[in-house]
C-alpha positions as CSV (number, residue, x, y, z in Angstrom):
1,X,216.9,163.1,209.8
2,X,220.5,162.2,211.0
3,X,221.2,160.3,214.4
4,X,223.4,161.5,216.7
5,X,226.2,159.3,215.7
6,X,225.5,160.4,212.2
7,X,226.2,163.3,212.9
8,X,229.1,163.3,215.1
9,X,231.0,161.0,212.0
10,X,229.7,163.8,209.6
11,X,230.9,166.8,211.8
12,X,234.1,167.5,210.8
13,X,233.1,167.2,206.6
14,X,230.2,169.6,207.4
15,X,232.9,172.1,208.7
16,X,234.8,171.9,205.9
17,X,232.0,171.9,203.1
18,X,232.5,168.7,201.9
19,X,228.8,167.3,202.6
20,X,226.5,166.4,199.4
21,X,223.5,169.1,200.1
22,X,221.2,166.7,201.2
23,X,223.4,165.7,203.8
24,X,223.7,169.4,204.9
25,X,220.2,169.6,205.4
26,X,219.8,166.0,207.6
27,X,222.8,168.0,209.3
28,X,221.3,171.0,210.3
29,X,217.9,169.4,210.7
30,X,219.4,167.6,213.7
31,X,221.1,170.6,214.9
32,X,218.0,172.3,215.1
33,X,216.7,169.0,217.2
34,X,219.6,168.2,219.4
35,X,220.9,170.7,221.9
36,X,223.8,167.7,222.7
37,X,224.3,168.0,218.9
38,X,224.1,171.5,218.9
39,X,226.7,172.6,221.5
40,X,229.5,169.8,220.1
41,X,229.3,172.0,216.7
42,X,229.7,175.2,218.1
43,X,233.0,173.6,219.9
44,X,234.0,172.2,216.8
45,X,233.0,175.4,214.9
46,X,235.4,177.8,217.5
47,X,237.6,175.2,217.0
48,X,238.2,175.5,213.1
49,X,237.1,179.2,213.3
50,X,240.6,179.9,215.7
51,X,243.0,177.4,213.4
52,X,241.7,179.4,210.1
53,X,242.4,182.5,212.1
54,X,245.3,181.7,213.1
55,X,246.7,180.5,209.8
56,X,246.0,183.9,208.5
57,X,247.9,185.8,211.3
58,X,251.2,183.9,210.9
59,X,251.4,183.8,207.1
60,X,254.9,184.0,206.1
61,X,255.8,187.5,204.3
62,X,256.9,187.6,200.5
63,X,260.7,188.0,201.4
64,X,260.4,185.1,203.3
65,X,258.7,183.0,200.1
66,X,261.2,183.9,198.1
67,X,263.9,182.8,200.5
68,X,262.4,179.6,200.7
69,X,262.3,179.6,196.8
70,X,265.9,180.3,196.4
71,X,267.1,177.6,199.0
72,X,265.0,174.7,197.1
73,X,266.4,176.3,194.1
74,X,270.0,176.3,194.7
75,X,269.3,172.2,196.5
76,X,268.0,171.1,193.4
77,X,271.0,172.6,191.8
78,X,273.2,171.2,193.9
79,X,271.4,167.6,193.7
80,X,271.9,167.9,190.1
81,X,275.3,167.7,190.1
């Protein structure tokens, strides 16, 4: 099982899916073990949970991509010359 410190250096890897699935289960093990442990994730968790939210709320609109498209467009141009 994962120490405290473990897991705290682990936290934000776990969060983005990035741990090996043995380490997932010393992760959650803990969890299970550690109220202190416990609580810090479900910050972290709201944490990630409201940026991801958020980043879906203020995605820019297709007419707005393609303006962005057609200014790096017309600077390339423009550096080309």
């Amino acid at each position: 099982m994962m120490t405290c410190g473990e897991v705290r250096e682990a936290m934000h890897r776990y969060l983005d899916g990035e741990l090996a699935e043995r380490e997932v289960t010393g992760f959650e093990s803990h969890l299970l073990d550690c109220a202190a442990c416990r609580t810090e994730h479900s910050h972290w968790q709201e944490a990630v949970d409201a940026v991801r939210g958020a980043r879906e709320a203020y995605r820019p609109s297709e007419r707005s991509e393609r303006l962005v498209r057609e200014l790096m467009y017309q600077a390339e141009q423009q550096a080309e010359r």
